[in-house]
N, C-alpha and C positions, 0 to 999 in steps of 0.2 A: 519552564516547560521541558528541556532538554534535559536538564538534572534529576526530573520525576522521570523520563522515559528513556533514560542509564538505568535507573534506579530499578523501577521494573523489570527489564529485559536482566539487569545482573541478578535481581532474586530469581525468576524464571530458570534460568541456566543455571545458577548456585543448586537450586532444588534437586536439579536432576542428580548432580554427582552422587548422595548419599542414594539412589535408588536401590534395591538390591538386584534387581537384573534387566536390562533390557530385554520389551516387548518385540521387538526385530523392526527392521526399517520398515519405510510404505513411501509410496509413490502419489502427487495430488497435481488434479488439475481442477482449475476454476474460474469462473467469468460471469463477467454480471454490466452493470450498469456505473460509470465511472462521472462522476458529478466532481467537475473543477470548480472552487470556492472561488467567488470573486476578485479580480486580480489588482494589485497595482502594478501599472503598465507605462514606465517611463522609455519613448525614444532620445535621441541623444544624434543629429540633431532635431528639433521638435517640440510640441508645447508641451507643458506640464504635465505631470503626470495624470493619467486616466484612470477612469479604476471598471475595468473589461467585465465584458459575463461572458459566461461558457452555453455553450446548448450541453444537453447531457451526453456523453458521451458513453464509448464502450471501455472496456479493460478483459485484459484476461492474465493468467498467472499458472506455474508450472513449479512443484515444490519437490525435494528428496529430502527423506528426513527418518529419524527415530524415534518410534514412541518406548519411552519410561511409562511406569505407572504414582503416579498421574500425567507427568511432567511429556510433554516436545518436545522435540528442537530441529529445527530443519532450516535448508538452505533453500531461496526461492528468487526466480526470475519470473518477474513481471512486464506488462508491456499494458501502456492507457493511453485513448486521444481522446481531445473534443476539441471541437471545431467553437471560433470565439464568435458569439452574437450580438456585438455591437457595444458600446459603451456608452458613460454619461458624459453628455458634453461634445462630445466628436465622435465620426466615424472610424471603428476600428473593425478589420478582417482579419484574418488569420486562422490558427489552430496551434493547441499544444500536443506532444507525443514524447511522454517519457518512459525509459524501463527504469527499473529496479532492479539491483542485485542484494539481497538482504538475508540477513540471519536471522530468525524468528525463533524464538519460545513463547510457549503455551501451556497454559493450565486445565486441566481436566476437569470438572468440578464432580467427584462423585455423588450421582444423590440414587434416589428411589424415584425415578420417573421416564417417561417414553423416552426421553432425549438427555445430551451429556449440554448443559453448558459449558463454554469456556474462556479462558479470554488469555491476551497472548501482548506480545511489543516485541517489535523488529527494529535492527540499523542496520547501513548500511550505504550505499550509494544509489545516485536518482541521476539519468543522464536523463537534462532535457532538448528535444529538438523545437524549435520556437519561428514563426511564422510571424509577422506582424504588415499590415501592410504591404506585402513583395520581400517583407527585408527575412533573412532566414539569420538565426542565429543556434547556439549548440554549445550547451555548459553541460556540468557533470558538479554535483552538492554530493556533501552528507545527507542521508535520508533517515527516519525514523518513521514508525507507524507503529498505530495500537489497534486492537481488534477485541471485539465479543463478536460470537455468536453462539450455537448450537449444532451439534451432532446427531444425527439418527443412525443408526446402525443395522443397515439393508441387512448383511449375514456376516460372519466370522471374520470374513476378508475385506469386506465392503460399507465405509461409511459417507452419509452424504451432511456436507457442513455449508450451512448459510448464515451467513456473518455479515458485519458490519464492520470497516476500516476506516480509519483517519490516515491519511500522509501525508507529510509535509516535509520540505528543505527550504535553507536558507534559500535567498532568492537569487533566480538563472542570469546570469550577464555575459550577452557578446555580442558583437557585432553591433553596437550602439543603442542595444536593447536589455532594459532590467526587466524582472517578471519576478513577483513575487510568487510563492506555489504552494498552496493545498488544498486535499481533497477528502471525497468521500466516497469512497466504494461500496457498494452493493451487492454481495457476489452467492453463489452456488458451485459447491463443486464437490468433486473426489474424491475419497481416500483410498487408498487399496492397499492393505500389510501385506506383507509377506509372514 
C-alpha cells in the first residue's frame, strides 16, 4: 500500500514539472465530518488487545499551494478528533486528535461538464495525541493520504471542492499505549487563486 501511495504522489509531482507555466498560487480551507476506522487498541499494562470504535467525529484543514494546468501541489496542515465509543469485549473511553502536516498533489481532470473531478495523494507526518482510559499518550508517524473528489467553480477566483479522503500511519505508541490509525474524511471547502 505504501509503495502504490509513493508511486502516486511522485507521478502527481513529476507531472507538474514539464507544465509550461504556472496558473499563480491559491489559498484553501476545508472541513467536514472525520470517521476514525476501527482501532487496534493494545494497553501495556492490560488485557489483550481490543479493537475500539470512534463516534464520528469533526476535522478541518488549511492548504497553500500552486495550481499548474492540470497539475497541484500544495502544502497542508490539518487538525481531526473523535471521541472513542466503547469496544468489543471491554470497556474503553477516551478520544483520538491528530494534525497533519503534508505535501499533496492533485490531478485536474479536464472534461465538458459543471464540475472538474480530481483526485490527488499526500505524505507527510501525522502527530497523534491519544487518550485511553485517563492514560494520555503523543507519538508523531509517517502519514500518507489519497483523495477524489470534485470542483465547482463559483467565479474566476473562487472554487468550492468536496472530496473524499483516506489517511492513515503506521501505528501511535507511548505511554503504554499502541493505537493503530486510519480514517475517512468527508470534507467541503475553499479555494481562492490569486
Amino acid at each position: 500500500m505504501k509503495k502504490a501511495v509513493l508511486a502516486a504522489l511522485f507521478l502527481c509531482l513529476a507531472s507538474a514539472l514539464p507544465a509550461a507555466a504556472a496558473q499563480g498560487p491559491y489559498l484553501g480551507v476545508a472541513g467536514g465530518l472525520a470517521v476514525v476506522h476501527d482501532s487496534d487498541i493494545d494497553e501495556v499494562p492490560g488485557p489483550d488487545d481490543s479493537d475500539a470504535e470512534f463516534d464520528v467525529g469533526f476535522g478541518f484543514n488549511v492548504a497553500a499551494g500552486m495550481r499548474f494546468d492540470p497539475v497541484r501541489v500544495e502544502a497542508e496542515f490539518g487538525l481531526n478528533n473523535a471521541d472513542m465509543d466503547g469496544s468489543e469485549g471491554r470497556g474503553l473511553a477516551g478520544d483520538i486528535t491528530t494534525m497533519s502536516f503534508m505535501l499533496n498533489g492533485y490531478y485536474d481532470l479536464k472534461i465538458a461538464a459543471p464540475v472538474t473531478p480530481f483526485f490527488g495523494a499526500g505524505l507527510g507526518i501525522i502527530n497523534a495525541e491519544l487518550e485511553v482510559n485517563g492514560r494520555e499518550g503523543d507519538d508523531t508517524n509517517f502519514g500518507y493520504q489519497l483523495t477524489a473528489g470534485v470542483t465547482s467553480n463559483i467565479n474566476p477566483h473562487l472554487d468550492l471542492d468536496i472530496y473524499y479522503r483516506y489517511q492513515g500511519a503506521p501505528d501511535f505508541e507511548d505511554n503504554g499505549i499502541e493505537m493503530s490509525y486510519d480514517s475517512s474524511l468527508i470534507f467541503a471547502g475553499l479555494r481562492y487563486s490569486f
